[in-house]
C-alpha positions in Angstrom: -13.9 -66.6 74.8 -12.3 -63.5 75.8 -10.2 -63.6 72.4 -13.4 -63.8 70.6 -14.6 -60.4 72.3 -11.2 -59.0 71.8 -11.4 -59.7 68.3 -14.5 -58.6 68.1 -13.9 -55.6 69.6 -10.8 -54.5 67.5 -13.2 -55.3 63.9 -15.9 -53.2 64.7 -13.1 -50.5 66.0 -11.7 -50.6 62.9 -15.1 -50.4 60.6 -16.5 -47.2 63.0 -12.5 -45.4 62.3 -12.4 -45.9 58.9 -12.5 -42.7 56.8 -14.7 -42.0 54.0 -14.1 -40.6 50.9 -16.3 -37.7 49.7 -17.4 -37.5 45.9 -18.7 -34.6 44.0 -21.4 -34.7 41.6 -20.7 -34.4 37.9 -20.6 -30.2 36.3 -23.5 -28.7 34.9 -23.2 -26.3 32.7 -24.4 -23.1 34.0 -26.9 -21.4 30.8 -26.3 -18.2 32.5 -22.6 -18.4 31.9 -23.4 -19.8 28.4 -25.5 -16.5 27.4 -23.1 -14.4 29.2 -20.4 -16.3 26.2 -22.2 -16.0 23.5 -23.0 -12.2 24.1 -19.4 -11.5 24.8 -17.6 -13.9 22.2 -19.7 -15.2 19.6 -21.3 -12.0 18.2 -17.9 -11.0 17.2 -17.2 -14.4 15.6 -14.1 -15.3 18.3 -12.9 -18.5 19.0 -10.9 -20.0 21.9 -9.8 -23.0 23.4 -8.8 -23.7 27.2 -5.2 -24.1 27.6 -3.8 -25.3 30.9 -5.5 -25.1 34.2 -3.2 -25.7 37.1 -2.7 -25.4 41.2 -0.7 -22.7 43.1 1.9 -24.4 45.3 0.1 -25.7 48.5 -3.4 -26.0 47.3 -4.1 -29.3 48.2 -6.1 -31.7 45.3 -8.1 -33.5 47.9 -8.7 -31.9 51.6 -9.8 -33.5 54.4 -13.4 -32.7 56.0 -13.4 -33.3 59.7 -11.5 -36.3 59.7 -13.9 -38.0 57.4 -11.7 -38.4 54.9 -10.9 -36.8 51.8 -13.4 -34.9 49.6 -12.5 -36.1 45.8 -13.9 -32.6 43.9 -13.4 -34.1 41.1 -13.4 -38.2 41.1 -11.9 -39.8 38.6 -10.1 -37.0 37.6 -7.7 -34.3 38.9 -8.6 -30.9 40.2 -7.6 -28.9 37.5 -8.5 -31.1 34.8 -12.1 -30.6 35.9 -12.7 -26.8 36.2 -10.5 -27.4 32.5 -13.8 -29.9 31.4 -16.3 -27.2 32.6 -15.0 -24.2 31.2 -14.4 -25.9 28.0 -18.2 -27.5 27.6 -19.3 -24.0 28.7 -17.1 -22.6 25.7 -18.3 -25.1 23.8 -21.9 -25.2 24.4 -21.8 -21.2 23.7 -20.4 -22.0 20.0 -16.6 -20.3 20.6 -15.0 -23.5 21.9 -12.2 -24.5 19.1 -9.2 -27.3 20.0 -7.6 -25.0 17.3 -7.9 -21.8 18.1 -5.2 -19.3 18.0 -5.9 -18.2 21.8 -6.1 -20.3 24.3 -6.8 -19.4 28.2 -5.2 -20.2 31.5 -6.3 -20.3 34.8 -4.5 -20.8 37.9 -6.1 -21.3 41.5 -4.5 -19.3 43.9 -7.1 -20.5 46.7 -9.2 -23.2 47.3 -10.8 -23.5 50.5 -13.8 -24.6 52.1 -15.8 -24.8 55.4 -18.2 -27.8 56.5 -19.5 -26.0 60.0 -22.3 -23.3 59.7 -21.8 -21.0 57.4 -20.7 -23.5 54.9 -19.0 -22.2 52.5 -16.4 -22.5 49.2 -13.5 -19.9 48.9 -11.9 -20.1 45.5 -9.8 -17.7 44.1 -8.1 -18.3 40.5 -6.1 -16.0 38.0 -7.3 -16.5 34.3 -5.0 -15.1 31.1 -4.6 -16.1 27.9 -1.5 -16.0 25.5 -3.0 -12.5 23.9 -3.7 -10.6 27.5 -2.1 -11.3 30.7 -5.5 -11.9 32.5 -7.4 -11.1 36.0 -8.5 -12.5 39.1 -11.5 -13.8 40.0 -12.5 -14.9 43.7 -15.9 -16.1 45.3 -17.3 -16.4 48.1 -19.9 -19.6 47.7 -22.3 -20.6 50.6 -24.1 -24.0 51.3 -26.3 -25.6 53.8 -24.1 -28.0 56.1 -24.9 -30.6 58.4 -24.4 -32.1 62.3 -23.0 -35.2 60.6 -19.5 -35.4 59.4 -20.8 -37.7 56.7 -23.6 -35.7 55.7 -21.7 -32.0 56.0 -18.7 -33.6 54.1 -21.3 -34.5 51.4 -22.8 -31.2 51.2 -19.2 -30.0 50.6 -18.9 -31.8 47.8 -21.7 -31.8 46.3 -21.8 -27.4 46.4 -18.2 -27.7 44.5 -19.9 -28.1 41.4 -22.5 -24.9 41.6 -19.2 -23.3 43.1 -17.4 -23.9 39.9 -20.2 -22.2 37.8 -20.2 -18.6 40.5 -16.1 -18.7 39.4 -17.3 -19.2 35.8 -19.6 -16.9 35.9 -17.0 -14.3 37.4 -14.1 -14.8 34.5 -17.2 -14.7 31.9 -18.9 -11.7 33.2 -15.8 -9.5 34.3 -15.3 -6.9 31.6 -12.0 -7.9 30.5 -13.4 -11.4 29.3 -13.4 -10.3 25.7 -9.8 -9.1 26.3 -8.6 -12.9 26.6 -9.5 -13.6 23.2 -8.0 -11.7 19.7 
């Protein structure tokens, strides 16, 4: 009998440690940062594409949110690769996205942090250049509402990467050397 409590014991020990992994929701394009394009790019009859989007040394692809587990930013794909995906159906969705294109632009994050207690909050910082002008950087500063729950605040986190990824769009596509990236 007293194995039978044991064991029962150790199971349920096990199923209340376990960590959770924390997805984000899927981009969605931001039609400020489409109109903010199209004004800047299109009128003039540029095209671009988006070239490589890649980590800093010791930004971590998948950061733990009070021993919860993981938050996946981007699941099913890597970090990079999605901020590449948004920026490029934000391109695209403004008319100046081309596979082809001549210029291509670069990004690389330089920071990536968050917060899960009150204030909630993304930090990403990332340098964007092209292979025509050797680029800027852009940082924001991207509050959300958190939780009490690990669960529910680590959910929260994810879930504000996405918008966060459109306030960084929006700061490469409205800063004045934008045009400047593309000949």
């Amino acid at each position: 009998m007293k194995t039978i409590g044991l064991i029962a014991f150790v199971s349920m020990a096990l199923i209340l440690s376990g960590c959770e992994t924390t997805n984000s929701i899927p981009y969605d394009p931001s039609t400020t940062n489409i109109i903010t394009i199209q004004n800047t790019l299109k009128k003039e009859g540029k095209k671009v594409s988006v070239g490589n989007i890649t980590l800093a040394p010791g930004i971590e692809e998948s950061p733990m949110c009070r021993l919860n587990g993981p938050v996946k930013v981007a699941p099913g794909k890597s970090l990079p690769r999605y901020i590449e995906e948004a920026f490029q159906e934000e391109l695209f969705m403004a008319g100046v996205y081309d596979s082809n294109a001549e210029t291509n632009i670069n990004g690389k994050i330089e920071k990536l942090s968050f917060s899960s207690v009150s204030p909630a909050y993304w930090d990403i910082s990332m340098k964007i250049s092209s292979n025509v002008f050797p680029g800027y950087v852009v940082s924001i500063h991207y509050p959300f509402d958190t939780s009490w729950t690990a669960y529910s605040a680590c959910k929260n986190v994810a879930n504000a990467f996405g918008p966060a990824v459109q306030s960084l769009l929006k700061e490469v596509v409205s800063d004045p050397r934008f045009s400047a990236l593309v000949k």
